[in-house]
N, C-alpha and C positions, 0 to 999 in steps of 0.2 A: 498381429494386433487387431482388435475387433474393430470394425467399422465407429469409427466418432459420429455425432448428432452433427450436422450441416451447422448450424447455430444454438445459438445457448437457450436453454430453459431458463426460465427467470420466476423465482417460487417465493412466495412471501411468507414466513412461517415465525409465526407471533408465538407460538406455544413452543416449538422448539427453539426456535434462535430468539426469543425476544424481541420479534419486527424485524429483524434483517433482511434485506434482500440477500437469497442466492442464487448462485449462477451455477449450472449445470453443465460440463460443454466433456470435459476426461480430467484422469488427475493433475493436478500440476509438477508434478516427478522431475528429477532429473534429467531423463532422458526427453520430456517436453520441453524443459528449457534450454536444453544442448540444441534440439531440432531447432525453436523457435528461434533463437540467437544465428544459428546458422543461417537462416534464411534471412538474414539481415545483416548483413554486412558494414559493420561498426565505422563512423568517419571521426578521429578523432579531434579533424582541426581547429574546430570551434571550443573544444573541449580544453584543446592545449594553450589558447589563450585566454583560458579563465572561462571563457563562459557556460554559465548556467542558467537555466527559466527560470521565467521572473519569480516563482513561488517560492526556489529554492534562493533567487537571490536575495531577497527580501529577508526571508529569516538567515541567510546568514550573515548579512550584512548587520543585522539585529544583535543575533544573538551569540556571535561568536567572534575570536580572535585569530588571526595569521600565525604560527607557530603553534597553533593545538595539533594534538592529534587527533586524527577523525578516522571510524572505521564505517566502511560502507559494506552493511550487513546481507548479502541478497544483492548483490552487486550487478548480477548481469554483465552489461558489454563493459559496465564501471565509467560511465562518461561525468559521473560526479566527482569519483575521485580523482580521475584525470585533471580533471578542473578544479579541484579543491587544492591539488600538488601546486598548479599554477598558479594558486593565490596566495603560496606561500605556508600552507598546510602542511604535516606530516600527515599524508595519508594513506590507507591499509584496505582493504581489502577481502570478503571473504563472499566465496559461492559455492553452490550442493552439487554444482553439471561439471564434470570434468574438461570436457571442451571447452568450453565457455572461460574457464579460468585459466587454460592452456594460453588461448587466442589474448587474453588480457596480460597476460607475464610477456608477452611477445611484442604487447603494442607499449607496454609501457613498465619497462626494467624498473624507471627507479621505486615504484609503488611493490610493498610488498603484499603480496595476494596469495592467498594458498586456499585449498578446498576444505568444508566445514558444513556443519548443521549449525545456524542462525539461534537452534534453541541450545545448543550446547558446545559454547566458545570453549576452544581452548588457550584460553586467554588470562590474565589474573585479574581479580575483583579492580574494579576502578583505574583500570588502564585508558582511558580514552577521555579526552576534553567533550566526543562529539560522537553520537551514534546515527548513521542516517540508514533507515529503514525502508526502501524503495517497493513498494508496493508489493510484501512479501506474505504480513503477516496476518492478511487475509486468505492467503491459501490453506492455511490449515483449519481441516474442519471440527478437531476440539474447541478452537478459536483461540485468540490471539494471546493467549493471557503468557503460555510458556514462553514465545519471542519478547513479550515484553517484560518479562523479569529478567531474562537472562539480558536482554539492553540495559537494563536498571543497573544488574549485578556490574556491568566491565563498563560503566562509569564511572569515574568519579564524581564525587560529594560536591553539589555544583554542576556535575555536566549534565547536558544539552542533550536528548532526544528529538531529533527529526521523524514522523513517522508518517507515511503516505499509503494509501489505502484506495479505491472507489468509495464515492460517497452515492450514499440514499439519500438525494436530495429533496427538497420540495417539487420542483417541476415531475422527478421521475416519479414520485408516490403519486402525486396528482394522474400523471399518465394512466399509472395501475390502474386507480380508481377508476379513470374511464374506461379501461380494458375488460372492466368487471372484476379486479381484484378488492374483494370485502374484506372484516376483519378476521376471516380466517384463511385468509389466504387463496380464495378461489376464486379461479378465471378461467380463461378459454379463447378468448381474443387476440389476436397479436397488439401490440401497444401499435406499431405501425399500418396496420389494417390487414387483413386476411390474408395467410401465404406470406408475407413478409416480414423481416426481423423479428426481433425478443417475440419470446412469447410466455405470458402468465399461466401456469398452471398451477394444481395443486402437487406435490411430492408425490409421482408416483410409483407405483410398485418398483421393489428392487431388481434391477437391469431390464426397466421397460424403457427404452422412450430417450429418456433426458439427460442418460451419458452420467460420468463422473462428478461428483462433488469438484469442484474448480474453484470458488472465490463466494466470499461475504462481499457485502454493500452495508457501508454502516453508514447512519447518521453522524453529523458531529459531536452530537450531545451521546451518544451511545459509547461512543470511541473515549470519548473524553472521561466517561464516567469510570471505564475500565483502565484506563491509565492510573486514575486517582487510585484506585482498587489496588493493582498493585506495587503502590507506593509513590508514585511522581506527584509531582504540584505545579503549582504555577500552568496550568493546563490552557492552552490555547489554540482554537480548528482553525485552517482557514481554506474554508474551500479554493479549487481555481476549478479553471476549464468549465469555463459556463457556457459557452459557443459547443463544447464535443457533446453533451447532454444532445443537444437539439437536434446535431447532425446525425448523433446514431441514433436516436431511440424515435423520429418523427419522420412521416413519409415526407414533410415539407423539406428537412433540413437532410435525409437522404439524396432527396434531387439538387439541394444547392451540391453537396458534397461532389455530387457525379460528376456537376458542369465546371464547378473550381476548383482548383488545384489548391490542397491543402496548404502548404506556403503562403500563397496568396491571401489567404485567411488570418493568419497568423495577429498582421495589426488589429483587425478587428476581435481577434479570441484575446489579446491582450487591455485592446479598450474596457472591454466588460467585463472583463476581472479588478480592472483600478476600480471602475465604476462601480463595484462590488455584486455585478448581477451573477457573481456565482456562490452568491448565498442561498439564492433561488433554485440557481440551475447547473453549478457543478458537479463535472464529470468524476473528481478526484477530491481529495482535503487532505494538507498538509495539518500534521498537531505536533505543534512543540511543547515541550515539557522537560521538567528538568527534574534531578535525580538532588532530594535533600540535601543539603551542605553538613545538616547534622540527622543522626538517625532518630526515628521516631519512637518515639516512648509507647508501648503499649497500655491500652486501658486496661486495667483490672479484668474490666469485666466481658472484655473480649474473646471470642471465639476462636481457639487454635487455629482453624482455619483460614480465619483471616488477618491472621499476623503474617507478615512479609519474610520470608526468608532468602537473604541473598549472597551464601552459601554455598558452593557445590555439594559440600557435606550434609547440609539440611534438606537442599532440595532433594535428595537422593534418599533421603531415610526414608 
């Protein structure tokens, strides 16, 4: 394997991605999220009695019922589902790393879990009350549109999309901008000051520098916009993690991080999330959204392409 970049490149490209932040670090494959999971050794106990972050508690305490079935799409160590089974869910299961889903059948029999690509379930149309999407659908550098149709598709008319992401927040653009990130995306500065963390560049030449395509950074309003796109409604962001912005991306909030123990932080990362300062400065944003109860009528005068197809046979044509 060729040598990885120490840290991520971080590249603002308004002409190709439409303002997104991305992140350059290797690809997000398989075999990166088998490694990355290994090295983290999953605790399920908290998981096993229900509990979940406050972002996910909240919407689900919202917008969902005890007996649905819920598929955790990109599942990881699966500490949602875990937790979702405990709150009286039918919940499932699905990931791309074979380890990874190994390790999860083992910690937790009664969930069924098995190996899968997130844009192509094999699954049938409108099987799920609940699709929760854990930080996945940023990895793909087409971008996010194929994961969220195929979550559209294995809803049901009525269900619920969870979907989490990084957010381009205001704090972070702010940062850019002092970094010397303009509106074409060019910099030079580290956001944390010289030789340390993120750094603004422009995209450069192919396999110079900046490592692998790894993850999008979208705003709320961007995310939001492409949900509507392909077919959801009722569209709602909500950022969290307003405290992890400031820790990773500031020399100030790097030296609290070094001297406190992340735990320790915890009440205070969750005050400023009630308190809503992670509209400002979230790390993350949850968007719920929901999959029509009834299907939409196209306009006359609409564009083949942007009629919804939710299909395996159409998508495939």
């Amino acid at each position: 394997m060729a040598p990885q970049p120490a840290r991520d490149t971080l590249v603002v490209e308004p002409t190709a991605h439409g303002g997104r932040l991305v992140f350059y670090r290797q690809a997000a494959d398989a075999a990166y999220w088998d490694e990355r999971w290994d090295a983290q050794p999953a605790d399920y106990r908290r998981a096993r009695a229900g509990h979940l972050p406050l972002h996910q508690r909240r919407a689900v305490r919202r917008h969902l019922r005890p007996g649905g079935r819920v598929l955790e799409a990109g599942c990881g160590p699966g500490h949602f589902s875990v937790a979702m089974a405990a709150r009286g869910f039918v919940a499932e299961a699905v990931d791309w790393a074979p380890r990874t889903v190994e390790r999860l059948r083992a910690a937790a029999p009664e969930i069924r879990v098995w190996r899968g690509d997130v844009r192509w379930l094999d699954v049938p149309d409108g099987r799920y009350d609940a699709v929760y999407s854990p930080g996945v659908c940023e990895h793909f550098e087409d971008g996010p549109q194929e994961v969220l149709r195929e979550t559209l598709r294995v809803l049901r008319p009525g269900g619920i999309a969870l979907v989490s992401t990084p957010c381009f927040s205001p704090l972070l653009r702010t940062l850019g901008r002092g970094a010397g990130v303009g509106g074409a995306g060019v910099g030079g500065a580290g956001v944390g000051g010289a030789g340390e963390g993120p750094v603004w560049l422009p995209l450069p030449p192919a396999g110079v520098g900046a490592g692998a395509f790894y993850q999008y950074a979208f705003t709320p309003a961007e995310l939001s916009a492409v949900l509507r796109a392909v077919g959801f409604e009722q569209v709602r962001a909500h950022p969290y993690g307003a405290l992890a912005t400031v820790l990773e991306f500031t020399a100030a909030g790097r030296a609290v991080s070094a001297r406190v123990p992340r735990p320790r932080l915890r009440p205070l990362e969750a005050a400023l999330d009630l308190s809503g300062a992670a509209y400002l400065s979230g790390r993350a944003c949850l968007w719920v959204a929901r999959r029509p109860a009834t299907p939409r009528v196209p306009r006359p005068a609409a564009a083949p392409a942007a009629e919804l197809s939710t299909t395996r046979k159409d998508r495939s044509a």
